[in-house]
NUMARZA-288264 format. One line per field, with one value per residue (C-alpha): x, z, y. Coordinates in steps of 0.02 Angstrom, whole numbers. Example, Ala and Ser with C-alpha at 12.3 -4.5 7.8 and 13.67 -1.06 7.14 Angstrom:
# NUMARZA-288264
u [615,684]
w [390,357]
v [-225,-53]
This chain:
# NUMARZA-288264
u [0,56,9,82,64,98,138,22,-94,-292,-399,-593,-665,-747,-553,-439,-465,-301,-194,-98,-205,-185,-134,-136,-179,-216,-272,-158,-36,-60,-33,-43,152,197,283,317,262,352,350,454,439,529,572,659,774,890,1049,1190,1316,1498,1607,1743,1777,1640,1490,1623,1614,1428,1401,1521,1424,1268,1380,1415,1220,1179,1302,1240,1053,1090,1173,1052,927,1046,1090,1005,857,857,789,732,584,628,471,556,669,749,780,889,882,980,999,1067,1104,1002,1049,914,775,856,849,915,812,788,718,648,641,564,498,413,291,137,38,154,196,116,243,369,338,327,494,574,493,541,727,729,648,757,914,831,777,946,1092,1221,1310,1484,1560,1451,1532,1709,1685,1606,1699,1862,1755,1750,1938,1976,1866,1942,2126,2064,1987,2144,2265,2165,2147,2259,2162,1989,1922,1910,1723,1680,1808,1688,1537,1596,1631,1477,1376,1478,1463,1283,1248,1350,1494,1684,1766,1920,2026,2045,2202,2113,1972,2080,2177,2029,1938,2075,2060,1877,1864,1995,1896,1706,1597,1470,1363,1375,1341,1188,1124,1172,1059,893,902,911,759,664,530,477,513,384,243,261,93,207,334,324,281,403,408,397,312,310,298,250,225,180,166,69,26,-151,-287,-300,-467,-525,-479,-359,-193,-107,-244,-153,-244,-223,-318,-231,-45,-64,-128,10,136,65,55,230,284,177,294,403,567,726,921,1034,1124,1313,1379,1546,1649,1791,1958,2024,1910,2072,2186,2375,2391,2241,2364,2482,2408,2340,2499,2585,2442,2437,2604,2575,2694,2680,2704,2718,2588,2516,2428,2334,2375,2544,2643,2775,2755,2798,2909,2846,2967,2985,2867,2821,2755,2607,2534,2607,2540,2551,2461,2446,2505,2316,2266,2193,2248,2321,2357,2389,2410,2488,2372,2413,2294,2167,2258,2220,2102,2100,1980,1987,1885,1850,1782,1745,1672,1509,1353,1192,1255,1329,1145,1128,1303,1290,1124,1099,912,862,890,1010,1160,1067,963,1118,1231,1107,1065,1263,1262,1130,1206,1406,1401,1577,1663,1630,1544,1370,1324,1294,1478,1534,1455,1502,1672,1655,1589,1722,1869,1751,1732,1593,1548,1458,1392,1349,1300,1320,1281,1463,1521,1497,1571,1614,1703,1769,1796,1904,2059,2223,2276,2253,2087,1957,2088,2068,2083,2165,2326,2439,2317,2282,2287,2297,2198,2246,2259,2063,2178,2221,2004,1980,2099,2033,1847,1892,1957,1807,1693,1774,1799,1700,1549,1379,1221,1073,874,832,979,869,706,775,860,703,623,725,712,526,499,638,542,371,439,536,344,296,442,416,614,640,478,518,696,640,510,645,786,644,640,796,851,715,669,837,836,1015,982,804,765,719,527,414,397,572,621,501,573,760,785,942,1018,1003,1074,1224,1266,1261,1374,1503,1503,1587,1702,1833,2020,2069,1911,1937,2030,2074,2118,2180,2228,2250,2372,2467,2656,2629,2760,2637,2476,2564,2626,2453,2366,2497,2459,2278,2202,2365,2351,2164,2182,2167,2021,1906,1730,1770,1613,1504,1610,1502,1540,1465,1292,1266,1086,969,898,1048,1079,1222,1315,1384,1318,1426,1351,1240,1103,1092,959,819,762,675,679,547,435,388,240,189,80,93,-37,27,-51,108,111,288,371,509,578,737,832,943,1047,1176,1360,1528,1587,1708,1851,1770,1711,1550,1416,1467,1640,1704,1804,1807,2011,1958,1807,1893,2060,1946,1846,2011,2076,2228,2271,2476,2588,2553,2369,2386,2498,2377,2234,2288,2350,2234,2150,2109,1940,1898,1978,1872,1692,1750,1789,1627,1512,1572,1538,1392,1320,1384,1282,1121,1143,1176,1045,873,914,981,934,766,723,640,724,799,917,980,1087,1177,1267,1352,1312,1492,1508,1681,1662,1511,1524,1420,1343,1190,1201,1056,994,896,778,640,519,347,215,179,376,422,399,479,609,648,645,762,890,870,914,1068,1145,1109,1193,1347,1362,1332,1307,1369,1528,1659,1769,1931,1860,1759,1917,2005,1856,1832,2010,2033,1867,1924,2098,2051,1902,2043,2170,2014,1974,2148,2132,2009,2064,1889,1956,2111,2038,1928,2087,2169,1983,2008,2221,2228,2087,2080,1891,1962,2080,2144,2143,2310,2453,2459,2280,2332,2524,2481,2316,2361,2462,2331,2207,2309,2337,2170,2129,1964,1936,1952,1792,1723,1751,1712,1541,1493,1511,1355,1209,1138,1043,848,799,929,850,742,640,525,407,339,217,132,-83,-176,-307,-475,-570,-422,-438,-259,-239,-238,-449,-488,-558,-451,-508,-423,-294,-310,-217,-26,-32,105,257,357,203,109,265,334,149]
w [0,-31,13,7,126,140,289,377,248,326,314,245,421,301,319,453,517,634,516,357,210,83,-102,-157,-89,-169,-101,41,-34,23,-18,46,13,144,289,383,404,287,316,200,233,91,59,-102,-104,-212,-258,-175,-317,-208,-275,-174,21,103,5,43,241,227,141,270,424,352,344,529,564,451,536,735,676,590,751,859,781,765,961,1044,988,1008,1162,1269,1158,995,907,726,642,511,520,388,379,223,108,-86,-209,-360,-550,-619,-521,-524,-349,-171,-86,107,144,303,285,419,426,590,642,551,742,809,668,741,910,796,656,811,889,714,681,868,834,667,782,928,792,704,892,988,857,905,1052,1058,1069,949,812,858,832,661,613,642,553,414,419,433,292,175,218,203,10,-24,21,-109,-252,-375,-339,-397,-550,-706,-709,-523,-548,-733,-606,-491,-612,-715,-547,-486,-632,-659,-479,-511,-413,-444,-458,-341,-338,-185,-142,-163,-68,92,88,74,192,340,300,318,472,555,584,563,713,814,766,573,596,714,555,429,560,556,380,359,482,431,332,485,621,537,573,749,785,831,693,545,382,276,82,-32,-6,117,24,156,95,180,129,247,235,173,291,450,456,536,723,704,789,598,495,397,290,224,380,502,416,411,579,667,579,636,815,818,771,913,1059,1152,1142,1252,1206,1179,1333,1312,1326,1389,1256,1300,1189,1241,1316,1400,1506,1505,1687,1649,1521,1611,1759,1622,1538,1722,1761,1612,1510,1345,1223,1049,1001,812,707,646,503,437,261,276,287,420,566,549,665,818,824,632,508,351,170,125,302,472,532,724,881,1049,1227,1279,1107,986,822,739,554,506,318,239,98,19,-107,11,71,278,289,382,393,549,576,737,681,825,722,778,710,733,726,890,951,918,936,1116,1158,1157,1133,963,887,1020,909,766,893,1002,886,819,1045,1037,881,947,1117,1157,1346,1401,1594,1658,1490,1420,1251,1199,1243,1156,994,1009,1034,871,761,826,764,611,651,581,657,589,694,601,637,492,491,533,623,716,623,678,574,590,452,527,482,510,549,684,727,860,851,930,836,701,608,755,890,827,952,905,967,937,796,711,727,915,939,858,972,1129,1041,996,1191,1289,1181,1223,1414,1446,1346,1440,1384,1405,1405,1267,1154,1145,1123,949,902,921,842,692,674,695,543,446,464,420,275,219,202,101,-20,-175,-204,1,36,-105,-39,139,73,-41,95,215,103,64,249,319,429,514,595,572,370,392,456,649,653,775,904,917,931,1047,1151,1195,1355,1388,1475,1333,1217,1325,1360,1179,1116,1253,1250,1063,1131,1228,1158,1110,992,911,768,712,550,508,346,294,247,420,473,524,661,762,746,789,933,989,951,1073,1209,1185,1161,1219,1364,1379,1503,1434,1533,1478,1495,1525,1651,1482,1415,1352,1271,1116,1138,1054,958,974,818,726,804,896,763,808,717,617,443,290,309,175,39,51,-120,-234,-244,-231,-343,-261,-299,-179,-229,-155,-149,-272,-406,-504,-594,-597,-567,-484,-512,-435,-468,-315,-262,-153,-192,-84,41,-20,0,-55,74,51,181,196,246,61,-28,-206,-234,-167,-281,-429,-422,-390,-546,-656,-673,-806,-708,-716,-556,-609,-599,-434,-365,-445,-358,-202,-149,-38,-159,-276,-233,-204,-359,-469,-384,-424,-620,-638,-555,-698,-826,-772,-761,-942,-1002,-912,-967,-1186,-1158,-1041,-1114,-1257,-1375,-1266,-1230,-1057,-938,-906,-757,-740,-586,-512,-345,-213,-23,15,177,259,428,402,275,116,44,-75,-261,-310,-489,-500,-649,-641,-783,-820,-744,-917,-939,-769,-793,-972,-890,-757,-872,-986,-826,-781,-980,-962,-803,-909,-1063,-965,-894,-1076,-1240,-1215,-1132,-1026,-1169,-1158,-1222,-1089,-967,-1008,-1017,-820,-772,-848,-756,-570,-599,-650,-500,-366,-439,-405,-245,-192,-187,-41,140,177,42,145,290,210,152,320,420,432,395,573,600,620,574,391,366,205,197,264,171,17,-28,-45,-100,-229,-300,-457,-511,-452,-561,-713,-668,-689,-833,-919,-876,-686,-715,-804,-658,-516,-587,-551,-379,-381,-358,-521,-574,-606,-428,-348,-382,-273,-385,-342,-446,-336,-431,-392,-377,-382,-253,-229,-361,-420,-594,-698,-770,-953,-918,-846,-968,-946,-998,-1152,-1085,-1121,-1238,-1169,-1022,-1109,-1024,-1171,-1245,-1403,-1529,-1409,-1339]
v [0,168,347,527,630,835,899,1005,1015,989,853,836,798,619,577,588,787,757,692,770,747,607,641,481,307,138,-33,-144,-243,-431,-577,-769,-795,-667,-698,-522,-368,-239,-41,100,272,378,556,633,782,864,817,899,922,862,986,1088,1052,1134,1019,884,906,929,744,680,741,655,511,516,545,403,283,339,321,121,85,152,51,-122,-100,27,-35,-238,-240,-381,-407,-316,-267,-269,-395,-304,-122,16,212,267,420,394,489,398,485,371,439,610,667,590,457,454,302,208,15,-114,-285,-344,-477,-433,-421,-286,-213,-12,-53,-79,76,177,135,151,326,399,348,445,569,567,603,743,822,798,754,642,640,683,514,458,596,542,361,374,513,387,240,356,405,205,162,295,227,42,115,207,58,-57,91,4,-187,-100,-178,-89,-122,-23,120,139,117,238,355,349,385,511,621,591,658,817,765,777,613,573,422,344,408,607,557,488,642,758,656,689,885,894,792,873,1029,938,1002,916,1068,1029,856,885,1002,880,739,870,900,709,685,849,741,638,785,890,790,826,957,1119,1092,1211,1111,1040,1055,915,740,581,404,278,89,-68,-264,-365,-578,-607,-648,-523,-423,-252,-257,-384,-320,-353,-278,-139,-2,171,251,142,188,343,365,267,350,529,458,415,587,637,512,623,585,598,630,497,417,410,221,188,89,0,56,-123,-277,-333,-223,-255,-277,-419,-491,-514,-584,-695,-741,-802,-916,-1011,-1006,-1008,-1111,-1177,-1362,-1444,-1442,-1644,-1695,-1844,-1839,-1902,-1727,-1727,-1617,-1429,-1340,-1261,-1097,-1088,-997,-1104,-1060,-1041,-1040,-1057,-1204,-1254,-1309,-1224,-1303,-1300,-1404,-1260,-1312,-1140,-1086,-922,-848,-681,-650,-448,-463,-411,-220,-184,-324,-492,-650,-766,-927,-1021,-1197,-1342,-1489,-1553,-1455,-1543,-1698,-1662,-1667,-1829,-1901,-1816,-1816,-1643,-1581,-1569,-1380,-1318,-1298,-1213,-1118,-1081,-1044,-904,-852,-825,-704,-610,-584,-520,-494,-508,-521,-340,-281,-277,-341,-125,-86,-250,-208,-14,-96,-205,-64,42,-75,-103,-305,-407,-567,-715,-868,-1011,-1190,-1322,-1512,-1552,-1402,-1266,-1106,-918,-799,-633,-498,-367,-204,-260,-60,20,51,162,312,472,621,681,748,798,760,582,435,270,131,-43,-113,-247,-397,-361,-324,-481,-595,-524,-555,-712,-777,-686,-804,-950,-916,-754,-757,-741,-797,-698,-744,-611,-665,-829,-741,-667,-823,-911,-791,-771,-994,-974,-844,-944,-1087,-1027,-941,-1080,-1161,-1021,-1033,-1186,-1190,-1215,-1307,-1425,-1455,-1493,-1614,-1707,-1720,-1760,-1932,-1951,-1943,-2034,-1884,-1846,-1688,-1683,-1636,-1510,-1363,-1322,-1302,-1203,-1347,-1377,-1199,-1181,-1313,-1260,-1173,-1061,-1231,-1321,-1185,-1159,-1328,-1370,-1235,-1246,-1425,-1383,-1246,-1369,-1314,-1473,-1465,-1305,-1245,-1061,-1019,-834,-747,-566,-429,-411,-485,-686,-676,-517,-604,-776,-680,-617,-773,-853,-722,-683,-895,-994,-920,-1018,-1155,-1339,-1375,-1234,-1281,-1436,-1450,-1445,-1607,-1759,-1927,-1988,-2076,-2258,-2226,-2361,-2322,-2361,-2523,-2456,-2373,-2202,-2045,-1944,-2044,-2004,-2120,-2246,-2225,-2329,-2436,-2392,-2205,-2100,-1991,-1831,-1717,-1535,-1398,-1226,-1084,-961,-833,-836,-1003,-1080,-1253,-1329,-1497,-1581,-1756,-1810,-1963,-2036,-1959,-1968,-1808,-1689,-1786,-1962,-2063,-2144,-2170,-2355,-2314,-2360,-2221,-2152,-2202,-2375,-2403,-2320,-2434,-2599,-2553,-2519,-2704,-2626,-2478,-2435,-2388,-2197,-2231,-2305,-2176,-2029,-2108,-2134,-1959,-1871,-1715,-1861,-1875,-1685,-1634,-1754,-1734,-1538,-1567,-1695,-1557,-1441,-1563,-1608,-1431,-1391,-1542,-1504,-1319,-1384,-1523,-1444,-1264,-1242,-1419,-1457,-1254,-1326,-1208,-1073,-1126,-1293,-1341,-1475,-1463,-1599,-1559,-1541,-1618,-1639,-1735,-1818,-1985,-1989,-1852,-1805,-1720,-1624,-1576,-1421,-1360,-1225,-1218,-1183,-1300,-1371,-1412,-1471,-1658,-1650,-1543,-1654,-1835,-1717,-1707,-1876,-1919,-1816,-1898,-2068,-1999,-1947,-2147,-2224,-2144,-1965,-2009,-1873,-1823,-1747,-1571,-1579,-1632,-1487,-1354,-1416,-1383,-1224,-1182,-1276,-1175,-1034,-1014,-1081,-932,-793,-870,-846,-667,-675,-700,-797,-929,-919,-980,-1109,-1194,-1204,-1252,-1444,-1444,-1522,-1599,-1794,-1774,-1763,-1869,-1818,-1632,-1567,-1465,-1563,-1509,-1348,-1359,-1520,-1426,-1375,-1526,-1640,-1550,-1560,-1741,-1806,-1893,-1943,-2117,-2059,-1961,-2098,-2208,-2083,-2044,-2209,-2173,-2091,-2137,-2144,-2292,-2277,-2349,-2254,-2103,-1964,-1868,-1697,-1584,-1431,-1322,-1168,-1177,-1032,-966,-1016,-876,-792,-717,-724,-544,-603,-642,-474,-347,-182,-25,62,184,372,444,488,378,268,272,345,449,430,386,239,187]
């Protein structure tokens, strides 16, 4: 739904005589697919041409009001019970629409979504009333100063293609261009003399829009776009029913909320003092011992940096690697993995959905020792870190994206203090979650919230719905494999959340991989201080042993289950008014690095089948990147073929894609064939895929054009990869781990060669390590059906239009 509103302007007393008139309304939008609640409020200025220093101060203090209004609204405002789930308050410059867009954008439970509008509006308020506060303009001021370095330090790494981007949009919005290097040097001149009374303007300019709507506040020129998109189904007095009288009149009503300055938080330059350190350091002497692998590689050296990552293991049992990688200038990726997942629920009979929905209760919380989870996340948006919590099948995943300068400086030119530098924020991060971390009652009330609307949107979704329903059969219902749903959500308690996230965090179970553009021998050094000073028993009350399942007849978890015979033909409908199709083909397949759910392995089954094979064969297949390097080049091959055969020879598609699940720890796998067509195609579609996988076994053999097309693809993917720290750190996860046997050094030292190595037949023979025969097979068709008495557009009679309501006028039509 959308309205304008004028400010000030009177009402017909037929309409709303206390609220600013509306201009122009139409009908709610709704519809039966929607999950949330969704509110936009927009307002549309002028352009402010950037042109000489003063214009260039002004658009940096609305970039300091922007960033203290987003994180009032990220942290200030999740409170216990946070009424919204998704919040943003953002002002672009657009050159297509010709103007500068201010824009409001929420999505909330569809039954509070006026509590929620309300607290939005009154913060937008609250900055256009009182400004920012003092500390507030000094930290994003220095965010700003930090970003422009970071930009300036990778000026010469920017692609051709953004610098053209950047360019095009700068001068269409009237602005001068500057390279980066001109833009971190002007950016230190204007914020050396930037006041807090220019960016408290800049902040009630931004806000003016929604300010003016308070009853004493002069009117404001120009217009107010509000929008909302609500799920079908609530009616009048229903605490979610949504229309232009009720919009309108809660947004008025929350100009009307008085609102109060912004409190000052105390932010911590340093989480860990270095009198705390040291106290630290003497009671648990920290020392580094020689890293050990599984794939055969001999130990590394425990005082002794290696090529092309440092590769060690603390005195406590943290398995360490660290990686200089340039490529990414003043940046730095670090990943904490501790194997597990949700198969650690099972294998440790943990309650079902306490990973998943404590891994999410421990991103949405921070509380540290002395300090609450507001100063920790001031403290992580003033060293510019971004953290990620994640919980797999196999593991149980938390990455950091962070500056390797220094960072949360004071000041600037002469007067500038430093603070220390993202890689020291992230270490002392990185220990209080392992031994300091508390966990709080509303960090589980948004986790569980955020499964609960994943999960009823996932129902509402044909791709995801159709997924669940074919892993559902493929896994015989193992929770393990499908998503957490409302009941089991519903059921973890704090207990249960902690117990099965610490349980994970024991040193001897966790790895940390690191990678960036810093010196290896300083962030060795503060790894060694900051986690090997962690004592070896760490949460070792939370310890459990692995559970024997009864289900299983005794066999341990940490397996695919077997697919049951025959496989299964699939068929779901969802309720849709846009008709469209899904269908999917899926089968048993090997991990990542070959093992098969029955223990067997891809070298094994590969060599047994190859009764001529020569001493070079035997040596190729047996090294350790083998497997992984062949499932890589078949998925390649395999996706050409579906993409030559369902699109372009049988025209049944559009998208045709086939994927492996990619599991490391766990043994077996799944691959998964997806193809989205129109509901008339989708059966031809799918028999067209199944064809195809056939083809590649029999008549339409792997051919050594399409050998080499693969590699140059693998090679040339694992060369572009290379330039990111995150890839970085995905090689080294797993290096030490005995949970994967075969990844170690060589996977990453032997890549290339390997790739290069592999020859046609071992494709041949791999691919029959799939599970690809007719009865093997899981098959799914999910298509859309429309609503009880809805009329497709194409049988409504339309009036003619009026002459010149084409969008291009009477010549175009």
């Amino acid at each position: 739904m959308s309205c304008r509103v004028n400010s000030h302007d009177a009402l017909p007393t037929t309409h709303h005589p206390v609220h600013p008139s509306l201009i122009h309304t139409k009908p709610p939008h709704s519809h039966e697919l929607l999950q949330a609640f969704s509110f936009h409020l927009f307002a549309k200025r002028t352009v402010e041409p950037i042109t000489d220093i003063s214009s260039f101060r002004r658009s940096l203090a609305r970039r300091v009001a922007l960033a203290a209004l987003q994180i009032r609204l990220n942290v200030g405002g999740r409170s216990d019970d946070p009424a919204f789930t998704f919040v943003e308050f953002n002002q672009l410059d657009s050159a297509r629409e010709g103007c500068a867009i201010c824009s409001l954008d929420m999505t909330s439970e569809p039954h509070r979504w006026k509590e929620a509008a309300c607290k939005a509006i009154s913060e937008v308020r609250k900055l256009g009333v009182h400004g920012v506060t003092p500390s507030e303009m000094e930290r994003y001021a220095s965010a700003l100063m930090t970003d422009a370095e970071q930009l300036a330090a990778q000026g010469d790494r920017i692609s051709n293609g953004d610098q053209l981007s950047y360019l095009m949009e700068t001068i269409a919005n009237g602005h001068t261009f500057m390279a980066p290097e001109q833009s971190f040097e002007i950016t230190g001149k204007a914020l050396s003399t930037l006041t807090l009374e220019e960016v408290n303007q800049a902040a009630k300019d931004l806000c003016s829009h929604v300010t003016c709507l308070q009853a004493d506040e002069p009117a404001n020129d120009g217009v107010l776009i509000v929008t909302a998109c609500s799920p079908k189904g609530a009616k009048p007095g229903d605490d979610s029913y949504c229309d232009e009288e009720t919009l309108v009149k809660t947004v008025y009503e929350a100009c009307q909320i008085d609102v109060k300055p912004e409190e000052d938080v105390p932010v911590p330059h340093s989480l860990i003092s270095e009198e705390d350190l040291k106290k630290i350091i003497e009671e648990n002497e920290p020392a580094w011992e020689s890293g050990k692998f599984s794939d055969g590689t001999p130990d590394t050296p425990a005082d002794k940096l290696t090529r092309p990552f440092t590769l060690r293991r603390l005195s406590n049992g943290i398995r360490v690697g660290v990686g200089q990688n340039p490529a990414e200038s003043q940046r730095g990726h670090l990943r904490i993995t501790a194997p597990g997942g949700r198969d650690a629920e099972k294998r440790l009979g943990l309650k079902s959905g306490s990973m998943a929905v404590g891994s999410r209760a421990m991103q949405e919380g921070g509380a540290f020792g002395t300090w609450t989870r507001e100063q920790v996340e001031l403290f992580c948006v003033d060293h510019l870190l971004m953290v990620e919590i994640n919980c797999s099948e196999e593991a149980l995943v938390i990455d950091f994206v962070f500056p390797t300068t220094n960072v949360g400086n004071v000041g600037f030119g002469d007067d500038l203090e430093l603070g220390i530098t993202g890689t020291e924020a992230v270490m002392q991060i990185v220990r209080e979650i392992i031994v300091g971390f508390h966990w709080e009652e509303d960090a589980l009330g948004r986790s569980k919230q955020s499964y609960r609307s994943s999960h009823e949107s996932l129902q509402k979704n044909l791709e995801g719905k159709s997924t669940e329903s074919i892993m559902e059969a493929m896994s015989n219902n193992d929770e393990r494999f499908l998503s957490v749903d409302v009941d089991t959500v519903n059921a973890v308690t704090l207990d249960d959340a902690r117990s099965a996230i610490m349980s994970q965090l024991l040193p001897e179970n966790i790895e940390i991989s690191a990678a960036g553009d810093f010196d290896v021998q300083e962030v060795s050094d503060m790894i060694l201080k900051y986690v090997g000073t962690i004592s070896p028993d760490a949460n070792s009350e939370y310890r459990l042993e692995d559970k024997v399942s009864e289900d299983t007849g005794g066999k341990i978890f940490g397996t695919v289950p077997v697919l049951e015979k025959p496989g299964k033909f699939l068929e779901l409908e969802l309720i849709d008014s846009d008709p469209r199709a899904v269908a999917y083909v899926a089968g048993s397949s090997p991990n990542m690095w070959g093992t098969l759910s029955d223990g067997t392995t891809v070298a094994e089954r590969v060599m047994a089948a190859d009764k001529g094979q020569s001493d070079y064969d035997k040596k190729r297949r047996s090294h350790p990147l083998f497997a992984n390097i062949s499932l890589s080049l078949l998925s390649e091959i395999i996706n050409r073929r579906l993409f030559s055969t369902v699109r372009e020879r049988k025209q049944l598609t559009y998208d045709a894609n086939f994927s492996l699940t990619g599991f490391e720890r766990l043994k077996g796998g799944w691959f998964l064939v997806t193809v989205t067509a129109s509901k008339e195609k989708a059966q031809a579609a799918l028999e067209a895929c199944k064809e195809t996988l056939e083809a590649l076994r029999k008549s339409s053999r792997v051919t050594p054009d399409n050998l080499e097309s693969s590699k140059r693809v693998v090679l040339n993917r694992h060369e572009g990869e290379l330039r990111t720290s995150s890839y970085w750190t995905t090689l080294m996860s797993g290096i030490q781990e005995e949970s994967i046997p075969l990844k170690g050094p060589l996977s990453v030292t032997d890549f290339n060669a390997v790739v290069e190595a592999i020859t046609v037949k071992d494709l041949q023979l791999t691919l029959e390590c799939l599970g690809l025969e007719d009865d093997q097979l899981y098959t799914a068709i999910g298509q859309t059906v429309a609503p009880t008495g809805y009329i497709p557009d194409d049988e409504i009679v339309k009036a003619s239009p009026m002459a010149g309501m084409g969008r291009g006028g009477a010549l175009t039509g």
